[in-house]
HTML snippet that shows the backbone in 3Dmol.js (N, CA, C, O; Angstrom):
<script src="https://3Dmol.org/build/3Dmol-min.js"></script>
<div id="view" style="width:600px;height:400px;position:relative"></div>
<script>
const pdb = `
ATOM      1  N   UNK A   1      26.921 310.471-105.786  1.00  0.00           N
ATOM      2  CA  UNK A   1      26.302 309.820-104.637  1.00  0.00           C
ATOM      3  C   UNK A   1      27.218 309.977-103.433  1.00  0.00           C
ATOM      4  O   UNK A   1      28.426 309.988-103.672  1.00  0.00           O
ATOM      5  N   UNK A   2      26.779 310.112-102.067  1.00  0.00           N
ATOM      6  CA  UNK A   2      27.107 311.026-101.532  1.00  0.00           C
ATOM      7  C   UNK A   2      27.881 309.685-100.326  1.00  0.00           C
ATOM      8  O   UNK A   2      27.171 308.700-100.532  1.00  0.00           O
ATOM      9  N   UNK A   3      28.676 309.391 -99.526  1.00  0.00           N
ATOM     10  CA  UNK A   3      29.093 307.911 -98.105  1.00  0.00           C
ATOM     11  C   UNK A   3      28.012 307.846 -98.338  1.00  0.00           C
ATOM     12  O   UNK A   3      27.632 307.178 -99.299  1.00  0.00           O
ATOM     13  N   UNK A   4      27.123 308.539 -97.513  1.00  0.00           N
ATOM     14  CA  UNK A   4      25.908 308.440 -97.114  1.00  0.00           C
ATOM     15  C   UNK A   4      24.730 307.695 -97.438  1.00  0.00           C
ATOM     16  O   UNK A   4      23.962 306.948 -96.833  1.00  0.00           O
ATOM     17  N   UNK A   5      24.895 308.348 -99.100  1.00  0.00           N
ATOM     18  CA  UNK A   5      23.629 307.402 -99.653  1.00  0.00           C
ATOM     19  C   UNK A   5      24.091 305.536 -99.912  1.00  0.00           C
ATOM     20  O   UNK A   5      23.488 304.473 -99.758  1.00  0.00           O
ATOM     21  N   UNK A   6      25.287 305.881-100.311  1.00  0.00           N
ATOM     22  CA  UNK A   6      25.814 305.087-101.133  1.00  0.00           C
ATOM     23  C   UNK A   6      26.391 303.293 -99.996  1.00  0.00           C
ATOM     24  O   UNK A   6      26.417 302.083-100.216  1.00  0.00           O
ATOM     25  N   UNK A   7      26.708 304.155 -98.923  1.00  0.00           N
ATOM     26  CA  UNK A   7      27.371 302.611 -98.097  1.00  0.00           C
ATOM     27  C   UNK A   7      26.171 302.844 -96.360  1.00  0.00           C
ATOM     28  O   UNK A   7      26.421 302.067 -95.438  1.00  0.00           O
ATOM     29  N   UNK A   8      24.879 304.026 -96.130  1.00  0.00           N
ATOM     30  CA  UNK A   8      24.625 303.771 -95.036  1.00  0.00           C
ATOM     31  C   UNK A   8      23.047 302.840 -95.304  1.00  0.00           C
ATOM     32  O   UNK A   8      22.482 302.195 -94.421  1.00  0.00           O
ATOM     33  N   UNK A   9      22.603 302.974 -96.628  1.00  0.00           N
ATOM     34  CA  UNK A   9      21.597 302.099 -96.736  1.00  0.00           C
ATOM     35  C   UNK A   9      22.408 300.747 -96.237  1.00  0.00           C
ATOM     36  O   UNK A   9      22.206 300.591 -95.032  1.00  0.00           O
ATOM     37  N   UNK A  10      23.086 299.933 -96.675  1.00  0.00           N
ATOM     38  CA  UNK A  10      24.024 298.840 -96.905  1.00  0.00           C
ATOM     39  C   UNK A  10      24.506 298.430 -95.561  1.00  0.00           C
ATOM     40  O   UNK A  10      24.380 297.285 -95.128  1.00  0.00           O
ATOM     41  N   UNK A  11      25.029 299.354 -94.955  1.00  0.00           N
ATOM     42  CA  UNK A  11      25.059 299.729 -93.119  1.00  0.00           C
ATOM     43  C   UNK A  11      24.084 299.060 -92.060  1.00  0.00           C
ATOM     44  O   UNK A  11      24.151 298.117 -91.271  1.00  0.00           O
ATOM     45  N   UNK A  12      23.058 300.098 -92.466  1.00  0.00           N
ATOM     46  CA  UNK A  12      22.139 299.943 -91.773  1.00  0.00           C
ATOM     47  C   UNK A  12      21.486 298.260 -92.012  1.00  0.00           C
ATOM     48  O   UNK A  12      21.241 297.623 -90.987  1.00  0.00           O
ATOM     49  N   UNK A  13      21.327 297.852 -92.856  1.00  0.00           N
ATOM     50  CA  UNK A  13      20.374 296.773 -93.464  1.00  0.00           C
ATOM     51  C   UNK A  13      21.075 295.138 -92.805  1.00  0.00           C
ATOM     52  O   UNK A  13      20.658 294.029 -92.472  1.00  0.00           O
ATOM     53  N   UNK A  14      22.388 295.900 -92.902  1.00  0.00           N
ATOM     54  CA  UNK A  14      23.767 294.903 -92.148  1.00  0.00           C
ATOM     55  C   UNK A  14      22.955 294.758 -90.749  1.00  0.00           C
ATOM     56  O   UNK A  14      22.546 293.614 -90.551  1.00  0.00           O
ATOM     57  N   UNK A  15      22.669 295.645 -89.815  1.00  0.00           N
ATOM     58  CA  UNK A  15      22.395 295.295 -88.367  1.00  0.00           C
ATOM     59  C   UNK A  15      20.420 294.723 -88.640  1.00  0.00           C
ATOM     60  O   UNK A  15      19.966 294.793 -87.498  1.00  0.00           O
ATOM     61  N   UNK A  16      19.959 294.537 -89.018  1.00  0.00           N
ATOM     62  CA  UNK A  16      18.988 293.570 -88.637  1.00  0.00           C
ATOM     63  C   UNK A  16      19.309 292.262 -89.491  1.00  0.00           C
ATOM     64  O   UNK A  16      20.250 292.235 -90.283  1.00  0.00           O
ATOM     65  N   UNK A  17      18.418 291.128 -89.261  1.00  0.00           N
ATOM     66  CA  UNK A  17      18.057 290.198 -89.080  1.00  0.00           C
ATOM     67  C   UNK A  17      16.460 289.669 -89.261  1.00  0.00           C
ATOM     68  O   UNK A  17      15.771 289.466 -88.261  1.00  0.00           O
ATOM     69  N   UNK A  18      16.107 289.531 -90.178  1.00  0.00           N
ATOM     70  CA  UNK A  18      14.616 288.562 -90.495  1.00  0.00           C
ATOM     71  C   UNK A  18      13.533 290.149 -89.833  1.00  0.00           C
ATOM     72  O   UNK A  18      12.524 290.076 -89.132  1.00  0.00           O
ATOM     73  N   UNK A  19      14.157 291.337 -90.326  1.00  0.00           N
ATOM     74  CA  UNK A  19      13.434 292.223 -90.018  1.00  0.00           C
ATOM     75  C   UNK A  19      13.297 292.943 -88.389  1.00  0.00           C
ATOM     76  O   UNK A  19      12.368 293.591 -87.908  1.00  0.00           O
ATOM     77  N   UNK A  20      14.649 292.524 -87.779  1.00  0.00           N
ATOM     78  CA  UNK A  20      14.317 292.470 -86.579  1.00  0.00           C
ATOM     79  C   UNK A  20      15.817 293.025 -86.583  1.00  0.00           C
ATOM     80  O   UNK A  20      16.683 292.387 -87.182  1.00  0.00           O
ATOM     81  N   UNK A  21      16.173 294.405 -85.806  1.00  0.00           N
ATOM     82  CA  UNK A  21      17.873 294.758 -85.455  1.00  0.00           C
ATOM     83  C   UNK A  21      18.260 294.238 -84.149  1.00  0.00           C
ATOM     84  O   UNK A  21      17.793 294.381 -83.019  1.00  0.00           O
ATOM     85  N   UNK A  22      19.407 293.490 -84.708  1.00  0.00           N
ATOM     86  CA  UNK A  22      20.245 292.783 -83.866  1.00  0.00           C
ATOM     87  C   UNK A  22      20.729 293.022 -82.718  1.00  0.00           C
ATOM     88  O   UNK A  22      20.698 292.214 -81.789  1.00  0.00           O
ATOM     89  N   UNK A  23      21.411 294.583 -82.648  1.00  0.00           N
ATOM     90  CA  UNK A  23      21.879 295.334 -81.602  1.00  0.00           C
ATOM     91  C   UNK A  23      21.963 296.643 -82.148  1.00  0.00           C
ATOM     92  O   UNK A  23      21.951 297.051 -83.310  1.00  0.00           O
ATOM     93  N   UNK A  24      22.096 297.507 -80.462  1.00  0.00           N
ATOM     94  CA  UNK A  24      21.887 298.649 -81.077  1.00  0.00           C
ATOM     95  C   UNK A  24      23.465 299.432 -81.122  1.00  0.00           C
ATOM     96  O   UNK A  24      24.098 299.589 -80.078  1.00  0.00           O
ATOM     97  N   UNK A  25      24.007 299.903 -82.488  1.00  0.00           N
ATOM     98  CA  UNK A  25      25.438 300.224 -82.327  1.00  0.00           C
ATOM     99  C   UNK A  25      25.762 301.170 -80.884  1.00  0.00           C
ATOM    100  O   UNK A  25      25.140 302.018 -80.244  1.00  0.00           O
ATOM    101  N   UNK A  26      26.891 300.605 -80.797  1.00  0.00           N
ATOM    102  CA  UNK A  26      27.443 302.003 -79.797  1.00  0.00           C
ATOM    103  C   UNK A  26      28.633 303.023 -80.301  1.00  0.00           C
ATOM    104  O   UNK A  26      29.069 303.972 -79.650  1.00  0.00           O
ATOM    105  N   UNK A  27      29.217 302.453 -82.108  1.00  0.00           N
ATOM    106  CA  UNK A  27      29.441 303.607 -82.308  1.00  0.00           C
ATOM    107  C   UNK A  27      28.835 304.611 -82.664  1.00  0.00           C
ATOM    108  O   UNK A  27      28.086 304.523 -83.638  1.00  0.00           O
ATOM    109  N   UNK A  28      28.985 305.813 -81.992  1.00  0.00           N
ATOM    110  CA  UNK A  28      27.610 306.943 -82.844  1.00  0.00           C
ATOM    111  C   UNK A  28      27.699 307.334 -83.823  1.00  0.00           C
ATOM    112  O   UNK A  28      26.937 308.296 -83.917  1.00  0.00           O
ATOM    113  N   UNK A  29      28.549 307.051 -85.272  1.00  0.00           N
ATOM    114  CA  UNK A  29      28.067 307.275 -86.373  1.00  0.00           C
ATOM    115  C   UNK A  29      27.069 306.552 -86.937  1.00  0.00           C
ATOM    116  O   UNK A  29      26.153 306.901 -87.681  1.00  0.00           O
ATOM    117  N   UNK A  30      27.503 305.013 -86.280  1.00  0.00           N
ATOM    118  CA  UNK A  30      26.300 303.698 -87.057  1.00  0.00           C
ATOM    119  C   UNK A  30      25.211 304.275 -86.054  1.00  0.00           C
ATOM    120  O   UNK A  30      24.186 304.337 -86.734  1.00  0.00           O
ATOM    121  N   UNK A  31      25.024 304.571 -85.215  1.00  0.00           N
ATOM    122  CA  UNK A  31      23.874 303.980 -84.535  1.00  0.00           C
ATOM    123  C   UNK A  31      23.322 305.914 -85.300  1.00  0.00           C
ATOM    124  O   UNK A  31      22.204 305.962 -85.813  1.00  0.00           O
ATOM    125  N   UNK A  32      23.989 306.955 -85.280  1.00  0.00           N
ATOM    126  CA  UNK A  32      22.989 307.839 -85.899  1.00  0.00           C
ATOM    127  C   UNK A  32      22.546 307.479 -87.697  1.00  0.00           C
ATOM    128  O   UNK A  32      21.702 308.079 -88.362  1.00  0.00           O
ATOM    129  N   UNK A  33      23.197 306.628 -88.024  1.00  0.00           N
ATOM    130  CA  UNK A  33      22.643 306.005 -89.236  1.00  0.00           C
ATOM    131  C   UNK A  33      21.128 305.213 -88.711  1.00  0.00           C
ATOM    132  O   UNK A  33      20.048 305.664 -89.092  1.00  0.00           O
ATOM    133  N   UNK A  34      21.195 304.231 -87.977  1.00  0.00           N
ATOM    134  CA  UNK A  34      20.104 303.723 -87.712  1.00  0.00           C
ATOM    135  C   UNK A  34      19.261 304.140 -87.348  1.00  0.00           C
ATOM    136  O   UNK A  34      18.207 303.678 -87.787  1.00  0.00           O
ATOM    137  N   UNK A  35      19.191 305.243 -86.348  1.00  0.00           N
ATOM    138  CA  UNK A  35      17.954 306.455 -85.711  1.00  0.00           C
ATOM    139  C   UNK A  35      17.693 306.827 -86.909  1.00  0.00           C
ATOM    140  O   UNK A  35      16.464 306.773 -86.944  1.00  0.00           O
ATOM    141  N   UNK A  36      18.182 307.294 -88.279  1.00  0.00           N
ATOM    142  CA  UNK A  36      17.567 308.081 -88.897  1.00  0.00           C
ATOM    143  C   UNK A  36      16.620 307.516 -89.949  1.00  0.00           C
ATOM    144  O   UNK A  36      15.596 307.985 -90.446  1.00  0.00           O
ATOM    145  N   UNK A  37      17.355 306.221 -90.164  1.00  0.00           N
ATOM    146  CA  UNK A  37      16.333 304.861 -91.051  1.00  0.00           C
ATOM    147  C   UNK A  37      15.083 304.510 -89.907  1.00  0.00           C
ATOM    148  O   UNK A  37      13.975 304.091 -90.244  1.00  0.00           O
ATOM    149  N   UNK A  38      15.492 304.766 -88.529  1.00  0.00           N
ATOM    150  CA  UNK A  38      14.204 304.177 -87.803  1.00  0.00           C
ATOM    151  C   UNK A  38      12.948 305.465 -87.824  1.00  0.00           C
ATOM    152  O   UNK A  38      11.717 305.479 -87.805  1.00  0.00           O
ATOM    153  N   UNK A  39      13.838 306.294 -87.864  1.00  0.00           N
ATOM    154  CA  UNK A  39      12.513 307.618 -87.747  1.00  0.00           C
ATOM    155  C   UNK A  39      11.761 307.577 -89.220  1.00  0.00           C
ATOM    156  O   UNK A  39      10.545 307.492 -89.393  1.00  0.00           O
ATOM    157  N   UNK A  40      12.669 307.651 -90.125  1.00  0.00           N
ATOM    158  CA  UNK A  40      12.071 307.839 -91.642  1.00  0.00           C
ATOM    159  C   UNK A  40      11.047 306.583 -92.132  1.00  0.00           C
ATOM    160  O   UNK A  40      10.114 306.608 -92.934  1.00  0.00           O
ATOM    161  N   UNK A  41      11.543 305.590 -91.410  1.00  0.00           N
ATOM    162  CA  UNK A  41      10.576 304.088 -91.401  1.00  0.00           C
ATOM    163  C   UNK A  41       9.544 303.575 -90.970  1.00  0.00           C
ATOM    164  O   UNK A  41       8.778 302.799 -91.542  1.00  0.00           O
ATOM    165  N   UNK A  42       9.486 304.145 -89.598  1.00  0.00           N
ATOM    166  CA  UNK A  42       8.371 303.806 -88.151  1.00  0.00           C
ATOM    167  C   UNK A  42       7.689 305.030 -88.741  1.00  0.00           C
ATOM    168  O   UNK A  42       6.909 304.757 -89.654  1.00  0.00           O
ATOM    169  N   UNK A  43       7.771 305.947 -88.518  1.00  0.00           N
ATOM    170  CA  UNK A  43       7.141 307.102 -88.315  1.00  0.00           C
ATOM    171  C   UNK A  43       6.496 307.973 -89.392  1.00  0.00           C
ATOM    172  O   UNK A  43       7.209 308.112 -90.385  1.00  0.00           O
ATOM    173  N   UNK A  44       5.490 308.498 -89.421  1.00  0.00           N
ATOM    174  CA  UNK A  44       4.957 309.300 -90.563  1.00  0.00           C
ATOM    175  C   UNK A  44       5.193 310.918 -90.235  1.00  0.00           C
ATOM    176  O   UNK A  44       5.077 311.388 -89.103  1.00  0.00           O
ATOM    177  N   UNK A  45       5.436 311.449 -91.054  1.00  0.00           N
ATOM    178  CA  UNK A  45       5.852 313.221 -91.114  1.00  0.00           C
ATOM    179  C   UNK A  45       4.392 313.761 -90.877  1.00  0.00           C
ATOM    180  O   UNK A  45       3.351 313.343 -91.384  1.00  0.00           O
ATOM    181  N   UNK A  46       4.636 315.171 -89.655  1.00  0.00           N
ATOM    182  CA  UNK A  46       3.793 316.066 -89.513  1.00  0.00           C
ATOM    183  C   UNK A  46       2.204 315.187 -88.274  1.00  0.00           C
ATOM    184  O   UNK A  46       1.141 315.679 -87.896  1.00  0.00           O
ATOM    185  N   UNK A  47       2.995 313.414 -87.968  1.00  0.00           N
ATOM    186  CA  UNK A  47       1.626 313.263 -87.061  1.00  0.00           C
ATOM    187  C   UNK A  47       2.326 312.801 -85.498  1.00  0.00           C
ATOM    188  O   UNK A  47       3.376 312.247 -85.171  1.00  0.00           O
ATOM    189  N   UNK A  48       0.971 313.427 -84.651  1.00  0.00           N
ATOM    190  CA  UNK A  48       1.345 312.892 -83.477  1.00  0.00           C
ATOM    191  C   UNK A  48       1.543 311.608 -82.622  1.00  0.00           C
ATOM    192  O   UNK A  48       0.442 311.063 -82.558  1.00  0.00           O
ATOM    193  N   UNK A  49       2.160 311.132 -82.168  1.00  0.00           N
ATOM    194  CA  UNK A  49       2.055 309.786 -81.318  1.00  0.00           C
ATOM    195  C   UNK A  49       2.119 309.988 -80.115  1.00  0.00           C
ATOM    196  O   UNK A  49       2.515 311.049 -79.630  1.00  0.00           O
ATOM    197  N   UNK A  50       1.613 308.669 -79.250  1.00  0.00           N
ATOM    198  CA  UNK A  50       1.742 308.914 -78.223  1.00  0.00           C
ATOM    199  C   UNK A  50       2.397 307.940 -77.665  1.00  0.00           C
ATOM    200  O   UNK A  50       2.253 306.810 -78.132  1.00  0.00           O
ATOM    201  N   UNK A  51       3.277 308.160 -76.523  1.00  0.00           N
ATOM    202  CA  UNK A  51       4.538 307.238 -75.839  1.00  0.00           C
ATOM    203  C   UNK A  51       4.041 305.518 -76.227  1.00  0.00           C
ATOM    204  O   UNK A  51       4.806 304.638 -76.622  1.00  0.00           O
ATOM    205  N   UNK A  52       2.436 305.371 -75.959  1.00  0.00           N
ATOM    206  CA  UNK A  52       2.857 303.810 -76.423  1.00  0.00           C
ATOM    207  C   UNK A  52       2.319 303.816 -77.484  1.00  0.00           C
ATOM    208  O   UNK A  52       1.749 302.725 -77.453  1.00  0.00           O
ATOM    209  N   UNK A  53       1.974 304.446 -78.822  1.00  0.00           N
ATOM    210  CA  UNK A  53       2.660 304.292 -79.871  1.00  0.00           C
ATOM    211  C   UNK A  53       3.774 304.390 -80.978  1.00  0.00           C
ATOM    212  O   UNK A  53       3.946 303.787 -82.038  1.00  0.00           O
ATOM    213  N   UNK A  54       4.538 305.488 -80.253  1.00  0.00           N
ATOM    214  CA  UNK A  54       5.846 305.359 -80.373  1.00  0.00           C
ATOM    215  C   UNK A  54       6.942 303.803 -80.103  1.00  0.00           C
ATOM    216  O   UNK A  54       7.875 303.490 -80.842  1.00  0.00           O
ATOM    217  N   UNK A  55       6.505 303.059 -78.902  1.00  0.00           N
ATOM    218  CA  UNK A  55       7.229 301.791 -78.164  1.00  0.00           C
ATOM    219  C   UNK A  55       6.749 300.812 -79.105  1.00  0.00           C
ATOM    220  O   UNK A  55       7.539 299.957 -79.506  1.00  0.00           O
ATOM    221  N   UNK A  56       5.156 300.827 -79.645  1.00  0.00           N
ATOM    222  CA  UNK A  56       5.057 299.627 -79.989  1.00  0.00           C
ATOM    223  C   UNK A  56       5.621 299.703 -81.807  1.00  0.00           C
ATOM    224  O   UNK A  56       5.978 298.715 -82.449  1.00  0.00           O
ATOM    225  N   UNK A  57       5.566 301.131 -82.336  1.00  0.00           N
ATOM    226  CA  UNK A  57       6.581 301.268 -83.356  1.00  0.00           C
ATOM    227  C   UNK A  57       7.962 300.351 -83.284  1.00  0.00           C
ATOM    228  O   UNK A  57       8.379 299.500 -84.070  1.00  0.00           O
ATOM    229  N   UNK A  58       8.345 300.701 -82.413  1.00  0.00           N
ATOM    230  CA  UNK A  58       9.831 300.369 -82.155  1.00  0.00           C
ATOM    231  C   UNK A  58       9.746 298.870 -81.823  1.00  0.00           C
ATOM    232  O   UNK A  58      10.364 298.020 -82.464  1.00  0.00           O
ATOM    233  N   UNK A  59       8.775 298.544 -80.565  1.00  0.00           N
ATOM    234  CA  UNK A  59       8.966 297.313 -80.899  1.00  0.00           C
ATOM    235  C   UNK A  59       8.589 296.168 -81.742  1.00  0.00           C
ATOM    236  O   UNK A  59       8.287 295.021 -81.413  1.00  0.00           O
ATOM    237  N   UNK A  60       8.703 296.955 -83.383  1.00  0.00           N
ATOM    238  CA  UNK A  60       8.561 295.831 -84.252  1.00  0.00           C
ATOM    239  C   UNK A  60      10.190 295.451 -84.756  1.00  0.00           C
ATOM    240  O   UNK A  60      10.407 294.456 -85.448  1.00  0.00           O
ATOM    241  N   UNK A  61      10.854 296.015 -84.487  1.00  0.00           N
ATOM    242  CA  UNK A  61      11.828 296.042 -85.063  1.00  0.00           C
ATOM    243  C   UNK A  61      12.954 295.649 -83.856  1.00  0.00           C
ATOM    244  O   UNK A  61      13.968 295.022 -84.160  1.00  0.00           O
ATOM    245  N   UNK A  62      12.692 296.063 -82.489  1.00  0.00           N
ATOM    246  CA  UNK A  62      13.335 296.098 -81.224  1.00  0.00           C
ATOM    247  C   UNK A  62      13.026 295.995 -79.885  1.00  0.00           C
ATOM    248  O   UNK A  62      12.715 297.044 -79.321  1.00  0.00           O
ATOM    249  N   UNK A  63      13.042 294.849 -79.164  1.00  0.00           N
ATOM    250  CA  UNK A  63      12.453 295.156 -77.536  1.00  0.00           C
ATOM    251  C   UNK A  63      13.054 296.046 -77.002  1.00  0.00           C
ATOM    252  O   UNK A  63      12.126 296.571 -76.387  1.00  0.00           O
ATOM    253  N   UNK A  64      14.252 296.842 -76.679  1.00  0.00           N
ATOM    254  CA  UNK A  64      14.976 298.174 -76.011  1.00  0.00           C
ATOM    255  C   UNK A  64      13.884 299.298 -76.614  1.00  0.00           C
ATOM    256  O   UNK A  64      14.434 300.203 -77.240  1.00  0.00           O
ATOM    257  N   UNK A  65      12.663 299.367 -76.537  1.00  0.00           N
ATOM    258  CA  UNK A  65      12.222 300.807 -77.030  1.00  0.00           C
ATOM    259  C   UNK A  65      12.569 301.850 -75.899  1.00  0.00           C
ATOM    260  O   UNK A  65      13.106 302.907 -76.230  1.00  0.00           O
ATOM    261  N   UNK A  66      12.266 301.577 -74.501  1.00  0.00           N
ATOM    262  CA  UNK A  66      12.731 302.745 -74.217  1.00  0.00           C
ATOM    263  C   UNK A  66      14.294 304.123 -74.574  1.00  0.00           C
ATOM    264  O   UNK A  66      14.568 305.313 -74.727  1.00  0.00           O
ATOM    265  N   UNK A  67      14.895 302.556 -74.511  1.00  0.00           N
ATOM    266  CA  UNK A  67      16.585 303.545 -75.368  1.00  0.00           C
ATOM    267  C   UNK A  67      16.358 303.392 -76.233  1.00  0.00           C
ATOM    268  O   UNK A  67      17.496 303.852 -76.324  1.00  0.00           O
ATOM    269  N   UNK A  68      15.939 303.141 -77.402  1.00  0.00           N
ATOM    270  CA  UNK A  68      15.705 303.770 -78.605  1.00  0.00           C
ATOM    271  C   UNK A  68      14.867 305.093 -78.716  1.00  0.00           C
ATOM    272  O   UNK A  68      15.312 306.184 -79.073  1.00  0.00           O
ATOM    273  N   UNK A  69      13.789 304.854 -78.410  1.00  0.00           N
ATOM    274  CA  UNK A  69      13.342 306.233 -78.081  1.00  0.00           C
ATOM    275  C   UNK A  69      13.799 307.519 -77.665  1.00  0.00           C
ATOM    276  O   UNK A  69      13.528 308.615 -78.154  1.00  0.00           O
ATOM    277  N   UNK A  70      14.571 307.218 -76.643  1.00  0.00           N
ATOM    278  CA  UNK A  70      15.383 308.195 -75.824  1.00  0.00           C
ATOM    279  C   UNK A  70      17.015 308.615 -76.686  1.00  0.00           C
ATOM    280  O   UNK A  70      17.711 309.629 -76.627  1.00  0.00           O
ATOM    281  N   UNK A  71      17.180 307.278 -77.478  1.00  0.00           N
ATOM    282  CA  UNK A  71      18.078 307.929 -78.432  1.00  0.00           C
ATOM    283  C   UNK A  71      17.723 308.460 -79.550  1.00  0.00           C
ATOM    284  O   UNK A  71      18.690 308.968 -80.118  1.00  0.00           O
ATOM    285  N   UNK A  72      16.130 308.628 -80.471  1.00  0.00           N
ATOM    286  CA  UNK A  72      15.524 309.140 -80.940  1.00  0.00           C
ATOM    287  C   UNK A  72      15.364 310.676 -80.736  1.00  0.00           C
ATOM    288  O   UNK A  72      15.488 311.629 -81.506  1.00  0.00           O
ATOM    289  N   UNK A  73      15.026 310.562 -79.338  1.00  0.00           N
ATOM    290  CA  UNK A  73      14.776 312.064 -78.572  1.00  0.00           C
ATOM    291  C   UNK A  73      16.111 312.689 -78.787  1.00  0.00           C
ATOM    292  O   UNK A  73      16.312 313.426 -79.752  1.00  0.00           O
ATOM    293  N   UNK A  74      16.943 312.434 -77.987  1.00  0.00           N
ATOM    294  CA  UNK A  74      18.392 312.947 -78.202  1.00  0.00           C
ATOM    295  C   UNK A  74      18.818 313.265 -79.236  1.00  0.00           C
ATOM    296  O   UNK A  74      19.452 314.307 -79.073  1.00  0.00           O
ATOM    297  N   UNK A  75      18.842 312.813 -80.691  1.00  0.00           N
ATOM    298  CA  UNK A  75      19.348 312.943 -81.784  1.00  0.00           C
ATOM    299  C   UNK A  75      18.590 314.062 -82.106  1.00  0.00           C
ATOM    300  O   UNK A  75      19.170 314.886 -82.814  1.00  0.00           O
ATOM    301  N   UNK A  76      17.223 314.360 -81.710  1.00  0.00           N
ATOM    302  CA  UNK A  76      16.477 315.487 -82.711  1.00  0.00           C
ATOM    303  C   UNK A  76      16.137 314.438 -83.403  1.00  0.00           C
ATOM    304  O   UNK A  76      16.639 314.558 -84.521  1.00  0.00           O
ATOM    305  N   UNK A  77      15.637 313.626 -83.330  1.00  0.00           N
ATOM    306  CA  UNK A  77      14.894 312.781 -84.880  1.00  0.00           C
ATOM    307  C   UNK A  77      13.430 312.944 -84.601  1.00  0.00           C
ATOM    308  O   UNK A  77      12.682 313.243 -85.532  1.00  0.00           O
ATOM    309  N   UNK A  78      12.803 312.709 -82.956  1.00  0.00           N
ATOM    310  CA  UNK A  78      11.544 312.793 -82.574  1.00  0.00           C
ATOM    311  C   UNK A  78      11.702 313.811 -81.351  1.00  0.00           C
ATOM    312  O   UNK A  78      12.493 313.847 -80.408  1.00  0.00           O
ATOM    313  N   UNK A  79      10.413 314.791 -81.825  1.00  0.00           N
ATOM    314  CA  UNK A  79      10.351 315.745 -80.652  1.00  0.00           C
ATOM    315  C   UNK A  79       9.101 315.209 -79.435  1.00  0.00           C
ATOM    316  O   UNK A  79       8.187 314.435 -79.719  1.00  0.00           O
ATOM    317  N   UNK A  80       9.288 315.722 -78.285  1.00  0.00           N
ATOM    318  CA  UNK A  80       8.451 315.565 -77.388  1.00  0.00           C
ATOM    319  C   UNK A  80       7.993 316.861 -76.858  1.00  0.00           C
ATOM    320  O   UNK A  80       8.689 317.782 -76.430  1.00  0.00           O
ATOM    321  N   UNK A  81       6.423 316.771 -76.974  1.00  0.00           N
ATOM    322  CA  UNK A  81       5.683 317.758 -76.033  1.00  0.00           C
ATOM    323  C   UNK A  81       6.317 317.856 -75.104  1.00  0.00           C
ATOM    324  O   UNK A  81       6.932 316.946 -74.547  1.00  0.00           O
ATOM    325  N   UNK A  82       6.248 319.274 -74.715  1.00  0.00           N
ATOM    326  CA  UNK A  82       6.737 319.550 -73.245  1.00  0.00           C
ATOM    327  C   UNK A  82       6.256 319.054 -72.454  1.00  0.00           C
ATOM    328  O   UNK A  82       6.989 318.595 -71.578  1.00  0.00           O
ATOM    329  N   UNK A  83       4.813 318.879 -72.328  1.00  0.00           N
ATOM    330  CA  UNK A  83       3.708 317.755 -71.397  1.00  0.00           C
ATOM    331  C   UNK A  83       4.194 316.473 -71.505  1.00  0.00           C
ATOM    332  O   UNK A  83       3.402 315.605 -71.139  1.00  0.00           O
ATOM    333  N   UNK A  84       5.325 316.081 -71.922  1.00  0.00           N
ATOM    334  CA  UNK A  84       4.698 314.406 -72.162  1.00  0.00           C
ATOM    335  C   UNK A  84       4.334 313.685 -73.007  1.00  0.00           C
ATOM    336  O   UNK A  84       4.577 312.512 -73.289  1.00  0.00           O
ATOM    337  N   UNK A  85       3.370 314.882 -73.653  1.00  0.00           N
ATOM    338  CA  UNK A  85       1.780 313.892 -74.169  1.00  0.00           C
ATOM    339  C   UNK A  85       1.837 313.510 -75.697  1.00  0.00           C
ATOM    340  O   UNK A  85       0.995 312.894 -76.351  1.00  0.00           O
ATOM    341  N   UNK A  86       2.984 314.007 -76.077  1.00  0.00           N
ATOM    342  CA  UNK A  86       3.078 313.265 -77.786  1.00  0.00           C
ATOM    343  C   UNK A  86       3.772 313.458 -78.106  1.00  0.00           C
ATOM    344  O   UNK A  86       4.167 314.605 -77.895  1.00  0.00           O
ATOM    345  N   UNK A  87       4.582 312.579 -78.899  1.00  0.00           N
ATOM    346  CA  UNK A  87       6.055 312.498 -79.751  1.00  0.00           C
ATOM    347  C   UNK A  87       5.527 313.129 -81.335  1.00  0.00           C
ATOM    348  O   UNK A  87       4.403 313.048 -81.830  1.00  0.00           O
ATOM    349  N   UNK A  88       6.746 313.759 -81.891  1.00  0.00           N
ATOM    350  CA  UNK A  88       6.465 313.668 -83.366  1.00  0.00           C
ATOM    351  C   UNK A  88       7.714 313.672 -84.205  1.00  0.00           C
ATOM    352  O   UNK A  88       8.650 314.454 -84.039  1.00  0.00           O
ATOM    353  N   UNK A  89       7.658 312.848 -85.005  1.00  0.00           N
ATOM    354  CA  UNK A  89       8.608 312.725 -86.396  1.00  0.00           C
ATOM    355  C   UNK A  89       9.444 314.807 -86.593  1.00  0.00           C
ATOM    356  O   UNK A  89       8.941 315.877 -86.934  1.00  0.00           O
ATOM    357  N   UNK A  90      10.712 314.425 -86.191  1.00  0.00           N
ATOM    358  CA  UNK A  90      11.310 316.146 -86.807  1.00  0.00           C
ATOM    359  C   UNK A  90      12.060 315.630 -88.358  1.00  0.00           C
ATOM    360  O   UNK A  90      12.745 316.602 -88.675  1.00  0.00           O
ATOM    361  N   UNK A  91      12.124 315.213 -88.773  1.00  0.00           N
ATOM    362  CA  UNK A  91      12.572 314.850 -90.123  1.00  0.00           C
ATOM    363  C   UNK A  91      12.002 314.174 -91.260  1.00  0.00           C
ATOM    364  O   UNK A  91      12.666 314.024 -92.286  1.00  0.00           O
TER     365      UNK A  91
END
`;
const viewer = $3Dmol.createViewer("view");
viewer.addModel(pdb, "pdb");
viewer.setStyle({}, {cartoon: {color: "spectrum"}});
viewer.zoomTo();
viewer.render();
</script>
């Protein structure tokens, strides 16, 4: 079993609260732990969303959706149409 499997479930589960994450890390190993539990969690593989269903994803778990999102985007976890017009799950 690999850090990974073994102490980032455990990690991650540490920053929420009654289903709800507490804050969003600013070191970037935790917080790319958490983008990747939020993409694999919120999101379904191979479908499209659109910006406010992407936000209201997020905000079950977080009112900051826009920086989450945008740290979503950044990581490569969710791609965006070049238009705009729909996010999708890359992992």
């Amino acid at each position: 079993m690999s850090d990974n499997e073994s102490g980032g479930s455990r990690a991650v589960s540490a920053l929420f609260s009654q289903g709800r994450l507490t804050a969003i890390p600013r070191k970037a190993a935790r917080r790319a732990q958490l983008l990747d539990h939020l993409a694999r969690t919120l999101f379904q593989q191979g479908r499209d969303y659109t910006e406010r269903e992407v936000n209201d994803a997020i905000r079950t778990v977080h009112d900051d959706c826009p920086a989450l999102r945008r740290y979503l985007v950044e990581a490569g976890l969710l791609t965006r149409a070049r238009d705009g017009s729909a996010y999708r799950r890359a992992v």
